[in-house]
Backbone bond lengths (Angstrom), bond angles and torsions (degrees), N, CA, C in turn:
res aa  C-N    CA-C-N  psi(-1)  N-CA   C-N-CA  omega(-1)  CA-C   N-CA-C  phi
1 X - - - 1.431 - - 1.532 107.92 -
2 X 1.623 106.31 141.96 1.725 95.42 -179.81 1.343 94.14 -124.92
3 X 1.391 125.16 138.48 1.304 128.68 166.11 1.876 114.30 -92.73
4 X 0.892 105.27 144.09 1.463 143.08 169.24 1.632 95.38 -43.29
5 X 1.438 109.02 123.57 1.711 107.33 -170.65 1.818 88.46 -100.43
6 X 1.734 100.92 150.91 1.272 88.27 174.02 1.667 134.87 -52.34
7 X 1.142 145.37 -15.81 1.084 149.37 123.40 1.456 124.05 13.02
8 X 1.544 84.34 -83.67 1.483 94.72 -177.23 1.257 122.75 -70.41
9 X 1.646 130.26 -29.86 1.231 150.61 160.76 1.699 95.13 -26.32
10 X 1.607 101.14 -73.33 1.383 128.59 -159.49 1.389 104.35 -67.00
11 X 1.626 124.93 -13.45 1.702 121.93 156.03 1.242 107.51 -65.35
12 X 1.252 118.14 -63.00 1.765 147.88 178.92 1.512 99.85 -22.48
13 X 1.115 103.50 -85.90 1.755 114.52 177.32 1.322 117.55 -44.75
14 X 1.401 125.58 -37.87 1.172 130.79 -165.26 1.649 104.26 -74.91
15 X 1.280 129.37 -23.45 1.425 134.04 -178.23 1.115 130.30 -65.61
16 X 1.191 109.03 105.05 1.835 116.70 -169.96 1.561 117.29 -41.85
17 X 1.090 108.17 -13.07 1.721 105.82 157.35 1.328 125.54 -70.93
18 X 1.032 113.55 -6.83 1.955 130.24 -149.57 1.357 91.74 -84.26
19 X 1.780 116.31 -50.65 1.046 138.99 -137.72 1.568 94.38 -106.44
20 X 1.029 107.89 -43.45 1.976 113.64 176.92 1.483 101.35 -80.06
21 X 1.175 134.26 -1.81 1.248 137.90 -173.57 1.822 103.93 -82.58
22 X 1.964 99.78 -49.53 1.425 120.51 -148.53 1.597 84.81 -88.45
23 X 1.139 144.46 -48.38 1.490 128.06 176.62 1.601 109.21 -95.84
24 X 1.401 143.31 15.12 1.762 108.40 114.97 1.368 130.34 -67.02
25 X 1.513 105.13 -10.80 1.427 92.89 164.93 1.279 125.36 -99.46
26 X 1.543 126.08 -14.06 1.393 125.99 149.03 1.767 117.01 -62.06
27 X 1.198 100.87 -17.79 1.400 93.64 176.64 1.957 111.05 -85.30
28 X 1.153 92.83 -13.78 1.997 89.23 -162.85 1.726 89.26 -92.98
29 X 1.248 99.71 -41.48 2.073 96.08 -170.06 1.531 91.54 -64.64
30 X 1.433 132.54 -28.11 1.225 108.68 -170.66 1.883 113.61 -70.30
31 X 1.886 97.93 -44.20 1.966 91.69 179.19 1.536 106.74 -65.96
32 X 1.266 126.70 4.24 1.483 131.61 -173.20 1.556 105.34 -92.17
33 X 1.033 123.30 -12.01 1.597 152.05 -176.81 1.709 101.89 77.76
34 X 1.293 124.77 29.12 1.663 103.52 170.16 1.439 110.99 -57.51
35 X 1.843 121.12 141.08 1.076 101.97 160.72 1.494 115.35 -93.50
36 X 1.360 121.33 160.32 1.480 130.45 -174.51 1.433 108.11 45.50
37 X 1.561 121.56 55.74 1.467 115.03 163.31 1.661 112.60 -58.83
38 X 1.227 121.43 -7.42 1.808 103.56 -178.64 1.683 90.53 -115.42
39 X 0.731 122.78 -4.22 1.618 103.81 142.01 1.382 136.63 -77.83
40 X 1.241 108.27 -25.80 1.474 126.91 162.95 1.396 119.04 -76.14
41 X 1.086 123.34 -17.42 1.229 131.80 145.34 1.488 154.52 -118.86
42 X 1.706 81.12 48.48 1.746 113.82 -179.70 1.468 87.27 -120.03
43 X 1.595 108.25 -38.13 2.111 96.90 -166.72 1.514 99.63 -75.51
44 X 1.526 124.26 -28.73 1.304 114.73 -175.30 1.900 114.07 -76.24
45 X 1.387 109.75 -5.47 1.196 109.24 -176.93 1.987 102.16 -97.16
46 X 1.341 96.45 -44.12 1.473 76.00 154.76 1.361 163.49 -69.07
47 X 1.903 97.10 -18.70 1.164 109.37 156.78 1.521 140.71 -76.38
48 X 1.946 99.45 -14.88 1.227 111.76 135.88 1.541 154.42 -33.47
49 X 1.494 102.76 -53.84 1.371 143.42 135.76 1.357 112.78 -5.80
50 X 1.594 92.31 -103.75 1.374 116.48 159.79 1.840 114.28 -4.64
51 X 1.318 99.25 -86.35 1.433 122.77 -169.10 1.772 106.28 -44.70
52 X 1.365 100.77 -38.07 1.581 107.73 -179.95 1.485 119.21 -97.17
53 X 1.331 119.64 43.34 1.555 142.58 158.56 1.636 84.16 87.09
54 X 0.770 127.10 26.45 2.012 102.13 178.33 1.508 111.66 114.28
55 X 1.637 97.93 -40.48 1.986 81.49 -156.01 1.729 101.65 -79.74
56 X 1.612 76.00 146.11 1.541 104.92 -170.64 1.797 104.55 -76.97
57 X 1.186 95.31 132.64 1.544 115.64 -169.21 1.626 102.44 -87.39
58 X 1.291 161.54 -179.89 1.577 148.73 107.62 1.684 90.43 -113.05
């Protein structure tokens, strides 16, 4: 298995799709009735985080 060096992570994230990706999907869980879908997808980005030694993603 090869993991993703922070680098590349930090291309990954940086892609304006990343970000248009994360609010159609805050937008669909919301008519789906989730409550607080962008809180739910702040803990999954940190547990992202997490998993990738610490560094903080936006």
């Amino acid at each position: 298995m090869t993991a993703a060096s922070d680098e590349d992570i930090e291309k990954f994230v940086s892609l304006p799709a990343v970000a248009s990706n994360r609010e159609t999907w805050i937008q669909s869980a919301e008519k789906a009735g989730a409550e607080k879908p962008a809180q739910i997808i702040e803990r999954m980005k940190a547990i992202i985080d997490a998993g990738s030694g610490g560094v903080a993603h936006d």
